[in-house]
NUVEX-750652 format. One record per residue: residue in one letter; x, y, z of N, C-alpha, C, CB in turn. Coordinates in pm, whole numbers, padded with zeros to 5 digits, always signed. Glycine has a CB too. Example, Ala and Ser with C-alpha at 12.3 -4.5 7.8 and 13.67 -1.06 7.14 Angstrom:
BEGIN
a+01319-00569+00780+01230-00450+00780+01320-00330+00780+01131-00447+00905s+01285-00225+00708+01367-00106+00714+01290+00003+00787+01408-00060+00572
END
This chain:
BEGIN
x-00233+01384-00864-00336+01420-00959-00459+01331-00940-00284+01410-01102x-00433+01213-00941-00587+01118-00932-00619+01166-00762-00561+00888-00958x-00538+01158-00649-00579+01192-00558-00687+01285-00551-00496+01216-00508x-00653+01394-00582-00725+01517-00615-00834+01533-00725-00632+01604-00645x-00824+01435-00795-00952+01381-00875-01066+01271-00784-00884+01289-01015x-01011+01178-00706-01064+01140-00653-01141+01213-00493-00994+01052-00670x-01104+01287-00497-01185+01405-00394-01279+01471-00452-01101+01521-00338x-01220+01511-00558-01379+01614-00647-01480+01524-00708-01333+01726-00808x-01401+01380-00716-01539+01304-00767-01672+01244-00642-01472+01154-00851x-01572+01246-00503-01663+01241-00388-01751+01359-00388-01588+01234-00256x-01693+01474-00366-01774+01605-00386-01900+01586-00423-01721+01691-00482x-01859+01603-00582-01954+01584-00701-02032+01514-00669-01913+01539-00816x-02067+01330-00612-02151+01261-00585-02225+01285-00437-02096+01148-00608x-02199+01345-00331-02269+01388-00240-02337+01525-00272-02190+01389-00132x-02287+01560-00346-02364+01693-00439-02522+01654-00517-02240+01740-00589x-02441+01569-00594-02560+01508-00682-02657+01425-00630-02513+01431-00784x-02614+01391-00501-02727+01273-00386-02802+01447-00369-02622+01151-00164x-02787+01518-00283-02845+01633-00195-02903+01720-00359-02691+01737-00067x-02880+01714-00423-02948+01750-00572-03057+01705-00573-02888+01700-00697x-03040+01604-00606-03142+01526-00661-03241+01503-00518-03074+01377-00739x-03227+01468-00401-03284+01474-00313-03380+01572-00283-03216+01464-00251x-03350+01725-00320-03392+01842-00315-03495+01839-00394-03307+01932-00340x-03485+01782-00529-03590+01797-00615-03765+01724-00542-03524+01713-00763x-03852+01835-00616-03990+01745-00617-04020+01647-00703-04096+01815-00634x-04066+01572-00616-04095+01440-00683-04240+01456-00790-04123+01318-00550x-04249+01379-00904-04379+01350-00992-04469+01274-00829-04339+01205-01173x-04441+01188-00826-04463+01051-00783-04556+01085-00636-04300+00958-00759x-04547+01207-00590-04618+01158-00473-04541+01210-00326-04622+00988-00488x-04468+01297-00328-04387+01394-00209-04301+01279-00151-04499+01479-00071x-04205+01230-00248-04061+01149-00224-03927+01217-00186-04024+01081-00352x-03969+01350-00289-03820+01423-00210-03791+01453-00072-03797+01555-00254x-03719+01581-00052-03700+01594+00124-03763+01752+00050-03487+01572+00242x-03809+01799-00025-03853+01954-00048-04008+01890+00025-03852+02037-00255x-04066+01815-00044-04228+01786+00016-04278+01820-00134-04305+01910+00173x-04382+01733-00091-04465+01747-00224-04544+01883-00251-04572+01635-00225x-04593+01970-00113-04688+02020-00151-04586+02185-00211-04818+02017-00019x-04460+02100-00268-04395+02291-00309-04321+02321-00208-04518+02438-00317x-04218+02398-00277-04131+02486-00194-04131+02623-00199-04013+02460-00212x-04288+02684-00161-04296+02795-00091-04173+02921-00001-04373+02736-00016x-04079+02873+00042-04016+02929+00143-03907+02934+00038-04002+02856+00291x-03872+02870-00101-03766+02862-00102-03755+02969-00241-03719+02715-00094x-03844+02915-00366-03898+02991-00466-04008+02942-00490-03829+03005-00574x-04075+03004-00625-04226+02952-00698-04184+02779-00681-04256+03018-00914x-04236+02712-00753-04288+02625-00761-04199+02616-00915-04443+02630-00731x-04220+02686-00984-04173+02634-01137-04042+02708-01124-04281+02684-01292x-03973+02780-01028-03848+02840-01009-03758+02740-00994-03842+02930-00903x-03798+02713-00847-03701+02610-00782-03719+02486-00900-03753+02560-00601x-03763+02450-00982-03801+02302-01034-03687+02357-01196-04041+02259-01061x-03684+02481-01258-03610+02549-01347-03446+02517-01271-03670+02723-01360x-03413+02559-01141-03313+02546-01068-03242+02458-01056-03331+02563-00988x-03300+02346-01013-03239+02229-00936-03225+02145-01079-03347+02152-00796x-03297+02174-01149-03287+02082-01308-03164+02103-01358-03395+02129-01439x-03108+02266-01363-03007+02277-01430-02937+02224-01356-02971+02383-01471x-02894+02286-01236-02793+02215-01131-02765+02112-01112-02806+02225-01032x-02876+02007-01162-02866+01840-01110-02803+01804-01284-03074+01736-01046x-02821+01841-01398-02763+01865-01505-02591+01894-01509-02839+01969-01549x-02572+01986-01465-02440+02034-01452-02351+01930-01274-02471+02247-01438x-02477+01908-01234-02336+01833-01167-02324+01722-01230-02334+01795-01008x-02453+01624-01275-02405+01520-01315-02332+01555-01473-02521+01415-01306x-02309+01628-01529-02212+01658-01616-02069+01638-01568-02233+01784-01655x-02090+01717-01499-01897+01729-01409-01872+01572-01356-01887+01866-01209x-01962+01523-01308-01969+01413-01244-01902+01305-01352-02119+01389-01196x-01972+01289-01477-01979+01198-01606-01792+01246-01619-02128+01262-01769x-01734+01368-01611-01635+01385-01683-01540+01363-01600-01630+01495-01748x-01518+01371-01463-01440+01341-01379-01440+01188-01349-01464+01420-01278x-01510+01133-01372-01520+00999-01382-01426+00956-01535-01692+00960-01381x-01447+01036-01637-01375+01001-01775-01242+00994-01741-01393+01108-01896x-01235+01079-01644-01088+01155-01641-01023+01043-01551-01082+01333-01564x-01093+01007-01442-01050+00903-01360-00989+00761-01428-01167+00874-01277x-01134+00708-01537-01062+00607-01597-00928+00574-01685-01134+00578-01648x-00961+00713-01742-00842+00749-01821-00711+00735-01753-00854+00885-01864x-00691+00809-01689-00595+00816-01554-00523+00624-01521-00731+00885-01385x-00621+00593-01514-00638+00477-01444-00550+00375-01541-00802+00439-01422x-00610+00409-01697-00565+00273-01778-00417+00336-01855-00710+00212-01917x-00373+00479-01821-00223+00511-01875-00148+00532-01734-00212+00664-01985x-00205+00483-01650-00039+00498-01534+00011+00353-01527-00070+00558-01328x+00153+00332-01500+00211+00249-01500+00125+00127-01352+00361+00318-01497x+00145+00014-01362+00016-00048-01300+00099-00039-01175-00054-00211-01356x+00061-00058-01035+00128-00097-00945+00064-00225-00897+00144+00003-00856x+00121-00298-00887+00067-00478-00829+00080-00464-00646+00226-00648-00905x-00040-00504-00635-00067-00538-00486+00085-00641-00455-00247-00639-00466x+00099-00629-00339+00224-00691-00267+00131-00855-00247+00284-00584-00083x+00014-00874-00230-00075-00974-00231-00009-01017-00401-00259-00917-00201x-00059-01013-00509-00029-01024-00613+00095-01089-00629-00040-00922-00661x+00201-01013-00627+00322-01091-00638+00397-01210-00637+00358-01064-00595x+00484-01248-00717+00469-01376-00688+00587-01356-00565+00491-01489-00825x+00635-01481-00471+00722-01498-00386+00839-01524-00397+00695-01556-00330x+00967-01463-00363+01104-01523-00386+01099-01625-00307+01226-01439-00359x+01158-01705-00345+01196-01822-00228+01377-01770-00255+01137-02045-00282x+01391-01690-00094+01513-01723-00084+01549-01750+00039+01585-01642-00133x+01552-01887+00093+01587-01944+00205+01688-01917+00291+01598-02040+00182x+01820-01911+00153+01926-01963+00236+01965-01763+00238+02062-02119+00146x+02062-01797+00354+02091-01687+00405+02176-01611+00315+02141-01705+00526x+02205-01485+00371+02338-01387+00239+02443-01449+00215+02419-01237+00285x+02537-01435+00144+02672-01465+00125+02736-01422+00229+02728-01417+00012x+02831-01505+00274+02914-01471+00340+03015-01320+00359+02961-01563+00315x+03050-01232+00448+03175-01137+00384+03280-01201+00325+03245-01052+00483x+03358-01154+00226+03455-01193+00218+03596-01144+00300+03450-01189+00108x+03660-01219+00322+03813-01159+00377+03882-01041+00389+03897-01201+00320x+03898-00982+00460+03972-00858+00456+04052-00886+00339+04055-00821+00586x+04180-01005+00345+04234-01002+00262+04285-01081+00178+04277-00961+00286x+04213-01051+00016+04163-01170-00096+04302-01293-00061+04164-01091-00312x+04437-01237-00033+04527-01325-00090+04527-01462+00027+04684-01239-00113x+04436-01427+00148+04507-01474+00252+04372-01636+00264+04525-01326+00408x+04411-01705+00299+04338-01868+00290+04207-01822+00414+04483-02044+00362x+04095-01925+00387+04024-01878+00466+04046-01996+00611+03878-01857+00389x+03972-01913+00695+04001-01928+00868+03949-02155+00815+03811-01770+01039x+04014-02170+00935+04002-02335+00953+03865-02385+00990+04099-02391+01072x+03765-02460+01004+03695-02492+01119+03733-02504+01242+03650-02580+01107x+03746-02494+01329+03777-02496+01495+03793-02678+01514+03610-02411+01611x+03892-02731+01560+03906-02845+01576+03811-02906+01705+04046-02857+01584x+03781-03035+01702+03698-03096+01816+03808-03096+01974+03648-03281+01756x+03724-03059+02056+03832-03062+02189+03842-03214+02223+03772-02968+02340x+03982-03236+02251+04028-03353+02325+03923-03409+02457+04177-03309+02382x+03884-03577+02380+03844-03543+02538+03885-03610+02657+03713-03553+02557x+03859-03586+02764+03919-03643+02868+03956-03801+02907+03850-03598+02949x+04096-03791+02982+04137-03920+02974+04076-03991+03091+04284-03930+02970x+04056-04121+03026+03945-04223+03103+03972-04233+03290+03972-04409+03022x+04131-04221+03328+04155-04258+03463+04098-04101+03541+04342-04308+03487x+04121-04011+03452+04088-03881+03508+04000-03762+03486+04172-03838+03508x+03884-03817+03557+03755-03757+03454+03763-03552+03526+03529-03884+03513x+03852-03551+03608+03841-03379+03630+03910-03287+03563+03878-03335+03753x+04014-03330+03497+04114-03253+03469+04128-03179+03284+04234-03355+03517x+04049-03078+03290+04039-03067+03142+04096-03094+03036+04033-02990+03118x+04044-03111+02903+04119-03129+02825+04213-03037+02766+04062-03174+02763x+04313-03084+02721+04405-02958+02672+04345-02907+02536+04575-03005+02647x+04393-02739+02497+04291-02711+02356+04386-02742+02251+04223-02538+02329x+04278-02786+02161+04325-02838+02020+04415-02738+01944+04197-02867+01926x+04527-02803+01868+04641-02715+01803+04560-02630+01676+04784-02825+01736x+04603-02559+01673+04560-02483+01550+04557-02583+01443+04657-02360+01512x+04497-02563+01313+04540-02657+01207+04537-02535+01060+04410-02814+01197x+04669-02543+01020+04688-02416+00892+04804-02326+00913+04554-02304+00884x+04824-02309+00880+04868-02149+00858+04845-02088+00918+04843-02080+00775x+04891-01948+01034+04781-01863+01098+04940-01763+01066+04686-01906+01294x+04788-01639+01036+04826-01521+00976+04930-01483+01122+04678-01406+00925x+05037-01380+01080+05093-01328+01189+05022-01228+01304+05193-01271+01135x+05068-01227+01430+04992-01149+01566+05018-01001+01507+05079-01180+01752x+04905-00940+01493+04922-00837+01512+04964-00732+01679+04820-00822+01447x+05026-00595+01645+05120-00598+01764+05044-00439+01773+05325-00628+01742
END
């Protein structure tokens, strides 16, 4: 709805520029008609009867679509710029999953590997024993 209000109110104001533009000027041949009359177009007191009403009635429509706009404006629910907002600070990462299964203890840390014995620096270390409980192999 405002979308579409906001199109007819562009309308309306490039209307009312080329309106009013059209008109003869008091002042001295300011418009784009020319001072000396618009001959080609009607009399002189025609076209000046014309463009009066017309520049009348748009800026009428103009005045009310603008009402309508503000109106619009101060009963819709507000939306806040993403600028605006204030910031979560949430650093730390998600929660963890939890366990397939609630009853069962959670996994160990991984133990430090053994390290190699001093006379024999090639021969790897053996891997560290489990430490806990470990659920049965699945088969």
């Amino acid at each position: 709805m405002t979308a579409v209000l906001v199109v007819i109110h562009m309308i309306l104001a490039i209307a009312l520029i080329a309106v009013v533009l059209l008109q003869r000027s008091e002042g001295g041949a300011l418009g784009i008609g020319g001072g000396g009359g618009m001959s080609g177009f009607m009399t002189g007191r025609g076209a000046s009867n014309l463009l009066t009403r017309t520049t009348a009635i748009v800026a009428a429509a103009f005045m009310l679509v603008s009402l309508a706009l503000a109106y619009l404006a101060s009963h819709t629910p507000q939306q806040r710029s993403i600028i605006d907002q204030p910031t979560t600070k949430s650093s730390a990462p998600a929660s963890p999953v939890p366990p397939a299964n609630p009853t069962a203890p959670a996994p160990a840390a991984p133990a430090a590997p053994a390290a190699n014995p001093p006379g024999n620096p090639g021969t790897p270390a053996a891997p560290a024993a489990p430490s806990g409980p470990q659920p049965p192999a699945a088969q």
